[in-house]
C-alpha positions as CSV (number, residue, x, y, z in Angstrom):
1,X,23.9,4.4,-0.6
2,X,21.6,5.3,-3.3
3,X,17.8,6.4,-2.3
4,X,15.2,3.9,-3.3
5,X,12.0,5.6,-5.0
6,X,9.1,4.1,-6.2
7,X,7.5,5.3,-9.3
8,X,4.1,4.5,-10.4
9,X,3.1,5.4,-14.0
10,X,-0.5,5.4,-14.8
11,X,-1.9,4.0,-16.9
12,X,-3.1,7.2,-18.7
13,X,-0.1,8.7,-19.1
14,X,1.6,5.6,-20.9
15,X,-1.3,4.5,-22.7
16,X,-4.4,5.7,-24.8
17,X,-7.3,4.9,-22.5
18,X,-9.8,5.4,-24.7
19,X,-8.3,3.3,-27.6
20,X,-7.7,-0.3,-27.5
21,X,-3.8,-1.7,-26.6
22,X,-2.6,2.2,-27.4
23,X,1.1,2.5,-26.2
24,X,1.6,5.8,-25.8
25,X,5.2,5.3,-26.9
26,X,6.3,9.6,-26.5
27,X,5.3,9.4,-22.9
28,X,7.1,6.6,-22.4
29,X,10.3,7.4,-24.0
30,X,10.0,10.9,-22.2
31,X,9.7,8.7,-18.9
32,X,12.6,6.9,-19.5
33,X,15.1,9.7,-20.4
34,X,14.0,10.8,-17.1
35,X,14.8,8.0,-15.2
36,X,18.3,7.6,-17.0
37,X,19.0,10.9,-15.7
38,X,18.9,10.0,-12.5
39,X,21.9,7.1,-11.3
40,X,21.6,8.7,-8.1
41,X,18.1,7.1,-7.3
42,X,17.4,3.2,-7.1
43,X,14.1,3.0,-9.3
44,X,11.1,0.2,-8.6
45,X,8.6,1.0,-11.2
46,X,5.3,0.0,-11.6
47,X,2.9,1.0,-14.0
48,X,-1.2,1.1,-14.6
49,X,-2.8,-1.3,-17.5
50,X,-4.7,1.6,-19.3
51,X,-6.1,0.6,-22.5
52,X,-3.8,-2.4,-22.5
53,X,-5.8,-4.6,-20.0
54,X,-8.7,-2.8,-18.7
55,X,-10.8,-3.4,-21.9
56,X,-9.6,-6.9,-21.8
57,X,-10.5,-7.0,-18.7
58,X,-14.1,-5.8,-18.8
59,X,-14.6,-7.7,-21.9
60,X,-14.2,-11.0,-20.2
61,X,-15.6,-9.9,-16.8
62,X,-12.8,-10.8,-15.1
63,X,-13.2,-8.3,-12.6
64,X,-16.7,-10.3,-11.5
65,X,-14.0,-13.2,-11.2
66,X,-13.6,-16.4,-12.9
67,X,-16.6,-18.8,-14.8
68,X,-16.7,-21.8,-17.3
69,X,-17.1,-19.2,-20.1
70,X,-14.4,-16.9,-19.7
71,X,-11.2,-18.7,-19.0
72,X,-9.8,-17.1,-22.2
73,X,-9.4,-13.9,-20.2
74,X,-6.9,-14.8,-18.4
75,X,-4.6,-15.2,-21.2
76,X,-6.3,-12.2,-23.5
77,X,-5.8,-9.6,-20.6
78,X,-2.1,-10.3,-19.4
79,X,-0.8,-11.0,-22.8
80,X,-2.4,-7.3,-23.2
81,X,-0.6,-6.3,-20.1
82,X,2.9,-7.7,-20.7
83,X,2.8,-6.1,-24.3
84,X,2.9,-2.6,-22.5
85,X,5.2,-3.6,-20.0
86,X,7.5,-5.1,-22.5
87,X,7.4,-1.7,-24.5
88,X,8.2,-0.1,-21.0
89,X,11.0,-2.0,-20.0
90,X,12.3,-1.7,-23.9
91,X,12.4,2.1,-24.1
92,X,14.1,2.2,-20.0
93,X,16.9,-0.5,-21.6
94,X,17.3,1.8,-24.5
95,X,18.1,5.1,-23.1
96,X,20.5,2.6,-20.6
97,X,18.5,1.8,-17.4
98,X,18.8,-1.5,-16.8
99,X,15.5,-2.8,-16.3
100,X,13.6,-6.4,-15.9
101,X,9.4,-6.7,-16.4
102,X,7.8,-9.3,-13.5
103,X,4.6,-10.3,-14.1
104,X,1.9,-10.6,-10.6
105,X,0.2,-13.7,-12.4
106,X,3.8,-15.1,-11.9
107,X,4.5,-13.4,-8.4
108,X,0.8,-13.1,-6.6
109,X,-2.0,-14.3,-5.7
110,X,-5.0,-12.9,-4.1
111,X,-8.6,-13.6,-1.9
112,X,-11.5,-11.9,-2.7
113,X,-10.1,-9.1,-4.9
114,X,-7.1,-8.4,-2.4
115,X,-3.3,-9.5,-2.6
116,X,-3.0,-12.6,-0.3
117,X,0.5,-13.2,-1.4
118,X,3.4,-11.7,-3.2
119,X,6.7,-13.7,-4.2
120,X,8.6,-10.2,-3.3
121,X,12.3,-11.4,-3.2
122,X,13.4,-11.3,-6.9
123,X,11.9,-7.8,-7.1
124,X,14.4,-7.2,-3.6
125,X,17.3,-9.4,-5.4
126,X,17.0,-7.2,-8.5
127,X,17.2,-4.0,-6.6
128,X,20.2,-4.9,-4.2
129,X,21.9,-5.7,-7.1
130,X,20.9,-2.4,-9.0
131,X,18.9,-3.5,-11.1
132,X,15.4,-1.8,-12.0
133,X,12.3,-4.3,-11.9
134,X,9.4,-2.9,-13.7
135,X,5.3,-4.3,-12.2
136,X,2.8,-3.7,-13.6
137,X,-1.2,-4.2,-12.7
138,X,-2.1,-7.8,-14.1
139,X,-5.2,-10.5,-13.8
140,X,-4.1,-12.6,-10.9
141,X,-5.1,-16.4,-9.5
142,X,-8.0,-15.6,-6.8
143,X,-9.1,-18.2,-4.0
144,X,-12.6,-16.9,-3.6
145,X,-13.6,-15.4,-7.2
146,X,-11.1,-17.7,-9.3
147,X,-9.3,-15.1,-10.4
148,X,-9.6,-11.2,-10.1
149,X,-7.6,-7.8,-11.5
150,X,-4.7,-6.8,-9.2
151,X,-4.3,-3.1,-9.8
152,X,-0.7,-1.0,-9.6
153,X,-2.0,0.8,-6.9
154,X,-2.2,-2.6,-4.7
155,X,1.3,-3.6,-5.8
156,X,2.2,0.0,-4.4
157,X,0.8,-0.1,-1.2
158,X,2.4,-4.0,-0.8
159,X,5.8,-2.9,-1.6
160,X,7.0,-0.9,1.0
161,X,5.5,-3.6,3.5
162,X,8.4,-5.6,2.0
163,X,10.8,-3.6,0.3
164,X,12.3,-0.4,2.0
165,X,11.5,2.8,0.0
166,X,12.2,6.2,0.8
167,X,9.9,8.1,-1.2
168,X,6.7,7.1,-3.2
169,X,5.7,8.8,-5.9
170,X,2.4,8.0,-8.6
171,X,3.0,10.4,-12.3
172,X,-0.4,10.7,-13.4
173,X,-2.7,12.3,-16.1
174,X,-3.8,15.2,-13.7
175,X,-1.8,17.7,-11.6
176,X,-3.2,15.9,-8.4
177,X,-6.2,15.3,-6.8
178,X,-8.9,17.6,-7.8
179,X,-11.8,19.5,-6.1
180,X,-13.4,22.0,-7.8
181,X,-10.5,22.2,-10.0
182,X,-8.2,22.9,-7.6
183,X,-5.5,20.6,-6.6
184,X,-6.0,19.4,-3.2
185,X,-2.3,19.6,-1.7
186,X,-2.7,17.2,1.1
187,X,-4.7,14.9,2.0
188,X,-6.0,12.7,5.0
189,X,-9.1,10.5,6.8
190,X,-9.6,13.8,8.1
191,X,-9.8,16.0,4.8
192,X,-11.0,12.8,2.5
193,X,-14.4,13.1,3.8
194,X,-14.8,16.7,1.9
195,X,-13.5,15.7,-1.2
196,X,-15.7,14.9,-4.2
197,X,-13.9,13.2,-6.9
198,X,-15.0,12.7,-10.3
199,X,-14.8,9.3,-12.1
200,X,-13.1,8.8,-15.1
201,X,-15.2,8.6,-18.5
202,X,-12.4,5.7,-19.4
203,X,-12.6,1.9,-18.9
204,X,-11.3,1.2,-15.5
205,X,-11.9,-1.9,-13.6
206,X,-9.7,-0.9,-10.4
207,X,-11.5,1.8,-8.9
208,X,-10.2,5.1,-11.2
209,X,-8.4,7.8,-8.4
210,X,-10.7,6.9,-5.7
211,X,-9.4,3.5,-6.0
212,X,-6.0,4.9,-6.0
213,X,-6.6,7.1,-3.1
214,X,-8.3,4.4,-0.7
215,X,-4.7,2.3,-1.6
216,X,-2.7,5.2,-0.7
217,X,-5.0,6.2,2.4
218,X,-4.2,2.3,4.0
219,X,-0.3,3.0,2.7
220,X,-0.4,6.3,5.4
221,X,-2.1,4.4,8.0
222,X,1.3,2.5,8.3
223,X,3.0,5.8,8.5
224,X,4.1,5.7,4.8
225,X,3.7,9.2,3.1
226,X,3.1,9.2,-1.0
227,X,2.7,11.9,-3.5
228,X,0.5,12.6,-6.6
229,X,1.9,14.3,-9.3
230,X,1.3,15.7,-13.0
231,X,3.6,13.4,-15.3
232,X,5.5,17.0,-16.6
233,X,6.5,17.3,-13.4
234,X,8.5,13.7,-12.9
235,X,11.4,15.5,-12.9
236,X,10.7,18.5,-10.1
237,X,9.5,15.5,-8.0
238,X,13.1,13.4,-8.6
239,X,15.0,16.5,-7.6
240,X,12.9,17.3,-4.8
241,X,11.8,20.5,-6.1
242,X,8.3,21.7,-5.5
243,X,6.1,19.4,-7.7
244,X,2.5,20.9,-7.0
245,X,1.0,17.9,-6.8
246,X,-1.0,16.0,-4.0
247,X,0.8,14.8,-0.7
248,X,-1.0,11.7,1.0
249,X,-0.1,11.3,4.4
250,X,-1.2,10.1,8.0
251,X,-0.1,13.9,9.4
252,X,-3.1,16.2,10.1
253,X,-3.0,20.0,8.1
């Protein structure tokens, strides 16, 4: 049986964060050669909005939740997000990975900001059948604020509640999670407490790497390990070499 792997790309590595809508189409092909290379694993990707989304996003303060004056956002900021994970889900299909976008507007919904509900059986249907489906973060339907931005990290911590994945991986922009510097090679509740992380100079209504790590931090309280990673070193982390990025886990030092 192959092993199942979730991938999250983010958004900075597939997208120009400080443009507007910027594929980073090299990345992306380099990401999907990759993953061709690799029959052996069962892929569920998901993927950041970058600077297709965020902007949109902010623009229409969607991430204050819903109001008479900007209904428009809802349609401006995921037609923004599908257009990137259409040009991911192209470029997978083109070096032969057969690959299908779903959209949380279509699957989720969500209550105050958090995921209340995710329509996760096509996503389990697709991969039984070997089939790679490709999330993405996306402006979802809220009961409290109306409507509200869903991030990739979210979806990543949801999926393994309802999918079974051996290994969880997140390619960024950095070679881990930075102090000082230095790359922090595991982290904890313990060890978070000493950390002082940096917030990106980019558009980012979901939190930046603190956001990510608070998702990945409620992941290991379920006793689900994940790993942060420099996007050159994708393929170090498929093959199980060493990787020297950032393990997230529930285990002490």
């Amino acid at each position: 049986m192959k092993e199942t792997v979730l991938i999250k790309l983010g958004g900075s590595v597939i997208t120009d964060k400080s443009g507007d809508c910027a594929v980073h189409i090299e990345n992306i092909e380099h990401i999907s050669r990759i993953i061709s290379n690799h029959p052996d694993i069962q892929f569920i990707i998901v993927h950041g909005a970058g600077s297709c989304g965020h902007p949109e996003a902010k623009r229409h303060h969607l991430d204050k939740g819903l109001d008479p004056y900007n209904k428009s956002g809802i349609f401006i900021t995921h037609s923004a997000v599908v257009t990137l994970n259409t040009a991911v889900v192209n470029a997978l299909r083109a070096n032969g990975v057969e690959a299908v976008g779903i959209h949380p507007l279509d699957a989720c919904t969500a209550k105050n900001g958090r995921l209340e509900s995710f329509s996760h059986q096509p996503v389990e249907m697709l991969v039984r059948h070997g089939i790679v489906p490709v999330l993405h973060g996306d402006v979802v339907m809220d009961s409290v604020r109306g409507a509200c931005i869903v991030s990739g990290d979210q979806l990543v911590r949801e999926i393994p509640g309802r999918i079974p994945v051996n290994r969880i991986g997140l390619a960024t922009d950095v070679a881990g999670v930075l102090c000082q510097g230095k790359v922090v090679p595991l982290i904890n509740r313990e060890t978070m407490a000493d950390i002082e992380i940096g917030e990106s100079d980019n558009t980012d209504v979901t939190g930046g790497m603190i956001g990510k790590l608070t998702e990945l931090l409620r992941l290991s309280d379920e006793g689900t390990e994940s790993t942060i990673f420099h996007l050159s070193r994708l393929d170090d982390y498929l093959d199980g070499r060493e990787h020297g990025g950032t393990v997230v886990t529930a285990n002490r030092v």
